[in-house]
N, C-alpha and C positions, 0 to 999 in steps of 0.2 A: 337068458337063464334066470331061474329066478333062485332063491336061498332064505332060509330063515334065520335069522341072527341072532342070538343072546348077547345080551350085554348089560352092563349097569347104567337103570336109568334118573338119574337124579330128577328128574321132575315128578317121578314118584317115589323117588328114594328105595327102589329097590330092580332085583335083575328083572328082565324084559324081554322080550322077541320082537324084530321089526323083519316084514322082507323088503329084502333086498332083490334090487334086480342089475341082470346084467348084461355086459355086450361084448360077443365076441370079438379079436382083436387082434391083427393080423405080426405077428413074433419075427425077430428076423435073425436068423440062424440059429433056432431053436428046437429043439421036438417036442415041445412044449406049447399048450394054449392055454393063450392069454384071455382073460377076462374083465373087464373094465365095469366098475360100479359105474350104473344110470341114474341111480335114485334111489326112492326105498320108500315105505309106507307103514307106515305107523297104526295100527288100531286104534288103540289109548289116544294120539293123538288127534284122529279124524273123529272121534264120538267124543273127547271130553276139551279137546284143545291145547297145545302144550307152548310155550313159548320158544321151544330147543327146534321144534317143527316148523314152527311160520319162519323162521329165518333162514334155512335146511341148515341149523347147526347141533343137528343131534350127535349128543356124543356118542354113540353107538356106532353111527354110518362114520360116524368123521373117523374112528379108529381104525377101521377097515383101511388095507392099502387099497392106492387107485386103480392096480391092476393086481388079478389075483391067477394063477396057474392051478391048469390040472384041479376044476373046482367038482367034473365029471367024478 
C-alpha cells in the first residue's frame, strides 16, 4: 500500500509530502488490519539531496507508528 504523508520538514524548513509505503501484516485476534511502514520516498530529496534521507532519518517517516490500522 502506498500513502502520501504531510509533515514538517526541517531540511527545508517547511510542511512536505513524502510516500510512503506499506506492508500488509498479519493481526492476531483482531478485526483489524495492520499495516507496517517499508520505506518511503522523498522527491525534494532524490532531485536536490537531503541529509535526513541518506541516513533513513526523516523526521516525517520516523513519526509515523511502525504499524498503522484500517489505513483502507
Amino acid at each position: 500500500m502506498i500513502r502520501i504523508v504531510y509533515g514538517s520538514c526541517p531540511e527545508q524548513d517547511c510542511e512536505y509530502d513524502i510516500t510512503v509505503y506499506y506492508a500488509r501484516v498479519p493481526t492476531v485476534n483482531s478485526h483489524r488490519t495492520g499495516y507496517r511502514k517499508t520505506g518511503f520516498n522523498c522527491d525534494y530529496g532524490s532531485l536536490h539531496g537531503c541529509s535526513y534521507e541518506d541516513r533513513q532519518q526523516c523526521p516525517i517517516y520516523n513519526n509515523l507508528p511502525e504499524i498503522s490500522y484500517d489505513l483502507v
